[in-house]
Structures are given as structure tokens and as C-alpha cells.
C-alpha positions as CSV (number, residue, x, y, z in Angstrom):
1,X,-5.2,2.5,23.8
2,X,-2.7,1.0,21.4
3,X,-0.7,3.5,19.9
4,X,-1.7,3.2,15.8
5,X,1.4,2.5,13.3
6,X,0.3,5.3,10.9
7,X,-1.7,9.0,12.2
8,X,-1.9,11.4,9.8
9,X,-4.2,14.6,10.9
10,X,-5.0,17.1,8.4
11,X,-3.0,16.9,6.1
12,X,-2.9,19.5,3.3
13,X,-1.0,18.9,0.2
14,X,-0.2,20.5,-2.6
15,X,0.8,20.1,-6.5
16,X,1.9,23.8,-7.2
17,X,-1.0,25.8,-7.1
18,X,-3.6,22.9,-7.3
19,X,-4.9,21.6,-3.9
20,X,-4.9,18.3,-3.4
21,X,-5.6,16.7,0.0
22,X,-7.7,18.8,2.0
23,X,-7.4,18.4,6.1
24,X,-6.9,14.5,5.8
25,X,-6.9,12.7,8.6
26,X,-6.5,9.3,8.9
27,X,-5.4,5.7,11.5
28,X,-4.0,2.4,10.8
29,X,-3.8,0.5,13.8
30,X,-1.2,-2.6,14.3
31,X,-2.3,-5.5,12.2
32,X,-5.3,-3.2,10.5
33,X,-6.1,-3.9,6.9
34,X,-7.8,-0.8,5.8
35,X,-9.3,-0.3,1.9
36,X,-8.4,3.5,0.7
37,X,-11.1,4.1,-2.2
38,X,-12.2,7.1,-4.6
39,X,-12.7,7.6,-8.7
40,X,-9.6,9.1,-10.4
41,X,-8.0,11.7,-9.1
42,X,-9.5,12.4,-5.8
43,X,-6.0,12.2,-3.7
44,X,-5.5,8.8,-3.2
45,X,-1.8,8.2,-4.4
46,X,-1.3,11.7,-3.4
47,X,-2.1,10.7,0.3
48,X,0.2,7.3,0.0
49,X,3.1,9.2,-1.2
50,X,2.6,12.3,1.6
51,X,2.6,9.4,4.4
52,X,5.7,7.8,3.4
53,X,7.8,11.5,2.8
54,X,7.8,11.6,-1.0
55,X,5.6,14.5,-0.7
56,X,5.9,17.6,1.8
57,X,2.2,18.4,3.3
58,X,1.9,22.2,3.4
59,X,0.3,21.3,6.8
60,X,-0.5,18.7,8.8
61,X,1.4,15.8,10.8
62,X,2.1,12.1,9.9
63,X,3.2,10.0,13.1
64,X,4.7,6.7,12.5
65,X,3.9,4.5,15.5
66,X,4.0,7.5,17.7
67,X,6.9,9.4,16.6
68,X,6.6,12.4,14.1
69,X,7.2,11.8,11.1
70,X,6.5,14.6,9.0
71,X,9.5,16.6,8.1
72,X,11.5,13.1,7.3
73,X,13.0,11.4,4.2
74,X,11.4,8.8,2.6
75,X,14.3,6.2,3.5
76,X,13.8,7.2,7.4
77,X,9.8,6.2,6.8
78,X,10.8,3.2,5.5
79,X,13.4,2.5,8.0
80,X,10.5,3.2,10.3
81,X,8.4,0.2,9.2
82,X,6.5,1.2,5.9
83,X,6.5,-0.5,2.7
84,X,5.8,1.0,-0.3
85,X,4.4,-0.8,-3.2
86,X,3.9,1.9,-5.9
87,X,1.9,2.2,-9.1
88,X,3.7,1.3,-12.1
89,X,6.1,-1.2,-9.6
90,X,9.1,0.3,-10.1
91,X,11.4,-2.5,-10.4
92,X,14.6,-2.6,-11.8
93,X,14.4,-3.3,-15.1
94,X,18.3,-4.4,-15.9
95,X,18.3,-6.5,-12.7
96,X,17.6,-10.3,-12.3
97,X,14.6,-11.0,-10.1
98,X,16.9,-12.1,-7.6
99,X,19.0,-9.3,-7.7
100,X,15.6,-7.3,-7.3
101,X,15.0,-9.2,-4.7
102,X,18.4,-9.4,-2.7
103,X,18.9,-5.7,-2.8
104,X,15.7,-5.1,-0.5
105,X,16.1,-8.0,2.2
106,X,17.2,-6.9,5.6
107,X,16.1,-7.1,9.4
108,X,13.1,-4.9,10.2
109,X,12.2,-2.9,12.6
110,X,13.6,-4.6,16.4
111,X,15.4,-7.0,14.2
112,X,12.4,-9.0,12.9
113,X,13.3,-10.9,9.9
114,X,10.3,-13.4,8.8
115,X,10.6,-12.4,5.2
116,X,13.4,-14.4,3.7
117,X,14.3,-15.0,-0.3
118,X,13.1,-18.3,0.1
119,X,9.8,-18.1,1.8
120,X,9.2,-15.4,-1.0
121,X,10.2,-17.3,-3.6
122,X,7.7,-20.0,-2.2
123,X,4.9,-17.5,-2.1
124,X,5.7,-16.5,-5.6
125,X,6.6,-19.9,-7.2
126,X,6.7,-18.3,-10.6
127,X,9.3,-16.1,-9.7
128,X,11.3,-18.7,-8.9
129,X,11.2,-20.2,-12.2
130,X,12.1,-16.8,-13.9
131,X,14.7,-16.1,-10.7
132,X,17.5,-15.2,-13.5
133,X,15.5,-13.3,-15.8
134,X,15.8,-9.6,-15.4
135,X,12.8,-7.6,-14.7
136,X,12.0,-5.8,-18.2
137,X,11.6,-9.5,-19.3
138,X,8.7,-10.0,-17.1
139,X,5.1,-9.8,-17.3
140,X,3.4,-7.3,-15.2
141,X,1.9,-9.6,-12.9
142,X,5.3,-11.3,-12.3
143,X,6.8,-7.5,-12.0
144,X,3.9,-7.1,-9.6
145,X,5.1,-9.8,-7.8
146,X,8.2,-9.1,-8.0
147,X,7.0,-5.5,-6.4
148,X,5.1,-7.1,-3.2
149,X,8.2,-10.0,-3.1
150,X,10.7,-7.1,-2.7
151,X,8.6,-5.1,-0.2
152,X,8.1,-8.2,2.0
153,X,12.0,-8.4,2.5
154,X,12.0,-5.5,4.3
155,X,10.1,-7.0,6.6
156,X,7.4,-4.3,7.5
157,X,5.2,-3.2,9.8
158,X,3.2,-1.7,7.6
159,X,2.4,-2.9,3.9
160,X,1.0,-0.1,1.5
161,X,-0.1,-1.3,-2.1
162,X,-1.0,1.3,-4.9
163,X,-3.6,-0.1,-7.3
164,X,-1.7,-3.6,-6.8
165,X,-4.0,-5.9,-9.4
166,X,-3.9,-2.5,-12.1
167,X,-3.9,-3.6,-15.4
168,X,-3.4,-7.5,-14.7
169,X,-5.1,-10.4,-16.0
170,X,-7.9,-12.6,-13.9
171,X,-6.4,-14.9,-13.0
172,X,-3.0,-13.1,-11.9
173,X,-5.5,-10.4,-10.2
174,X,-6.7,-13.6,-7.9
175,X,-3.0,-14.5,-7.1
176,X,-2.7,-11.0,-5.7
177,X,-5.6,-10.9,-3.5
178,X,-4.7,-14.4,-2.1
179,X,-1.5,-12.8,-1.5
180,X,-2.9,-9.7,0.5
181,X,-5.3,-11.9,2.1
182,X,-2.2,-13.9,3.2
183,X,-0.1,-10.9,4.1
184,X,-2.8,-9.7,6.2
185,X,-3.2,-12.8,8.2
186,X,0.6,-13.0,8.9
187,X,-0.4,-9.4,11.4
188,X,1.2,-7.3,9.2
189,X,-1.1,-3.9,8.5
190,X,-1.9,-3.0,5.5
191,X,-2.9,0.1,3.6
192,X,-4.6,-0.7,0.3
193,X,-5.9,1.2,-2.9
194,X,-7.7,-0.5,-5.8
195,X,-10.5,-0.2,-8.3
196,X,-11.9,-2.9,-7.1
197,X,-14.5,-1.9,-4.4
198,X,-15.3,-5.8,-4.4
199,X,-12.4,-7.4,-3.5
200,X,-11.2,-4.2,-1.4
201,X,-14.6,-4.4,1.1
202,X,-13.9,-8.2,0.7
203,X,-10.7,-8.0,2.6
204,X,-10.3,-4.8,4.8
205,X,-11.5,-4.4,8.2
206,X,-11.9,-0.2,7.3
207,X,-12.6,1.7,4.3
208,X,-12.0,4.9,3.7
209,X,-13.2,6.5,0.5
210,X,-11.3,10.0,-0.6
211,X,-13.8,12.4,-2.6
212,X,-12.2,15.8,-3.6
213,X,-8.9,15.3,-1.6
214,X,-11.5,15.0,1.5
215,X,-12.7,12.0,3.7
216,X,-16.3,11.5,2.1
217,X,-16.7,7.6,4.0
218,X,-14.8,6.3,6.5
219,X,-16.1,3.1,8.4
220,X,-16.9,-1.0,8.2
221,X,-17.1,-2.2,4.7
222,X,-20.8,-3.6,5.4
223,X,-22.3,-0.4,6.0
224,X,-20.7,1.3,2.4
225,X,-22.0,-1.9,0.6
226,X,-25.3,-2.0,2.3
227,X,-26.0,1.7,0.8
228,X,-25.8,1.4,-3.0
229,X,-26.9,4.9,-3.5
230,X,-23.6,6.2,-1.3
231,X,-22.0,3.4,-3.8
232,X,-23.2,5.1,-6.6
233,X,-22.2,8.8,-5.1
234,X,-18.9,8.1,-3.8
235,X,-17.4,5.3,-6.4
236,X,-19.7,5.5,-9.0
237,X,-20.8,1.3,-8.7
């Protein structure tokens, strides 16, 4: 059996006195694109940040392609494998996009390197034209870009994107989705949350839907869609 890049089993986690994940456990396998879904507030974010070490479970274990994980910093997980694509971006806002960009390029894990400034640049041809402009002068889907460019440079195992189309525009949404679905087809894994339960079933081999900080759904994307009154109970579509 083919040891997964990501295991996390039951995971508790906590925001001061409130409990927010609740004996999570969960598998990405190498090469997996699995759809993370739930309304507001139901621990999705919360279980992104507690897999890659911004967050200390109060219990549980989070194994990174076999080797515990749990107890490390966020810049060993990353070191690891995992890329982090967070809500809100977090770019550098007095940087040039190629300064954003240059900062985050390096050799992966065993030394891969198929991410390079200009295969990114050619995924993201608008980024190229705005290559000296700094990042508070860019729209947010060319800071979302930007976001996913950056990541890629790493040159992960693992890709995780936090509500990646949030906020954008149609058209820019689209550009995203092509992206992932691009991503995905390069064999890198990937770990996505979005609102949209469409495009999400669309392109994910596994869904997992987070009710209450609890696994409510966790399976093929055909058998959530087929149910519309699970839909309804667990997404509210």
C-alpha cells in the first residue's frame, strides 16, 4: 500500500476554550486531488492550518509522507513537501511580483525543481506583463495568482488552496480552475477548499465535507451529487 503524503488521525483542535476540530481524520494519497467542503465555520481552515503546523492539535497526529509531523514548525512542513496557499494570499505587498516570486523558488523535496520563474510566468501570462509592479498594485485575481505562482516554486508535493477563486471575478475564477485542473494533472496532490461545490466535485477524485469540526461525508464526488437532500443537509445547495 502506498504510503499517503498527508495522515492526519483525530485531530482535536482548539481556539481557547472553543472546540474546533473534533477527532478528524483524514488521507491524501500521492497525486490525489481531494475537495475539502462545509458552510462557514465548520473547521475547514482550521484543519488546513493544523496540517501544515500553524496550529498545535490538543491531540491527534499529522504524518507527512510517513514521518510524524505533529509537534513541528510550519517551515519543516513546508520543507517537507506542503504548499500553502492561504485565504487572503498573503503576498508581499511592497514587493515586485518578481520579487514575490523569486523569494519562494528553490529545489523541492529530493531536489525536484519543475517549477521555474519562467514556466510560471507562462502559466500566468498576466503576471508577466505586471512582473515589475509590486503586489498592493494588483488585482486580487493577479494577487491570487501571484499566491499559487509563488507556491509552485517551491516545487511541492502537496498543493493546498484555501478558498482560491474567493471573491474573484468569472472569468478570473475560470483561470483558476484551469489552473488547478492543470496542477493536478502535472501529479502533484492537491488539497482544496471552495464554495464552489460545482467546480470542487468537478475536479477532485475525494470529497470530504467538514460539519461541526467533524467528518459528516467523505467519499466519490458522484455519490454527494447524486443525493441532493445530503446536498441540501451538509452544504446547504
Amino acid at each position: 500500500m502506498t504510503t499517503p503524503l498527508i495522515a492526519a488521525s483525530g485531530l482535536n483542535t482548539f481556539y481557547g476554550e472553543s472546540h474546533i476540530l473534533r477527532g478528524v481524520d483524514l488521507v491524501l494519497a500521492p497525486g490525489e486531488t481531494l475537495g475539502l467542503m462545509g458552510r462557514n465555520g465548520m473547521g475547514k481552515t482550521t484543519l488546513l492550518r493544523t496540517i501544515m503546523g500553524l496550529v498545535r492539535p490538543a491531540s491527534g497526529t499529522v504524518t507527512i509522507a510517513g514521518q510524524d509531523m505533529t509537534r513541528a514548525p510550519a517551515f519543516r512542513i513546508a520543507q517537507a513537501g506542503l504548499a500553502y496557499v492561504p485565504e487572503g494570499r498573503g503576498v508581499f505587498a511592497s514587493l515586485t511580483v518578481r520579487e514575490n516570486l523569486a523569494i519562494a523558488e528553490r529545489d523541492g523535496f529530493g531536489g525536484r525543481h519543475d517549477w521555474t520563474m519562467e514556466r510560471v510566468l507562462s502559466l500566468f501570462p498576466r503576471l508577466s506583463q505586471r512582473i515589475t509592479n509590486r503586489g498592493d498594485q494588483l488585482s486580487g485575481g493577479e494577487q491570487q495568482m501571484l499566491a499559487i505562482g509563488r507556491a509552485l516554486l517551491t516545487n511541492p508535493r502537496v498543493l493546498i488552496l484555501d478558498e482560491a477563486t474567493e471573491g474573484l471575478a468569472p472569468l478570473i475564477r475560470d483561470e483558476i480552475w484551469k489552473t488547478i485542473r492543470l496542477v493536478r494533472d502535472t501529479g502533484i496532490a492537491t488539497l482544496v477548499v471552495d464554495k464552489s461545490v460545482s467546480e470542487v466535485t468537478a475536479v477532485a477524485e475525494r470529497v470530504v465535507v467538514l460539519v461541526k469540526g467533524q467528518i459528516a461525508f467523505e467519499g466519490k464526488p458522484a455519490v454527494l451529487t447524486a443525493d441532493p437532500t445530503m446536498m441540501q443537509r451538509l452544504l446547504g445547495v
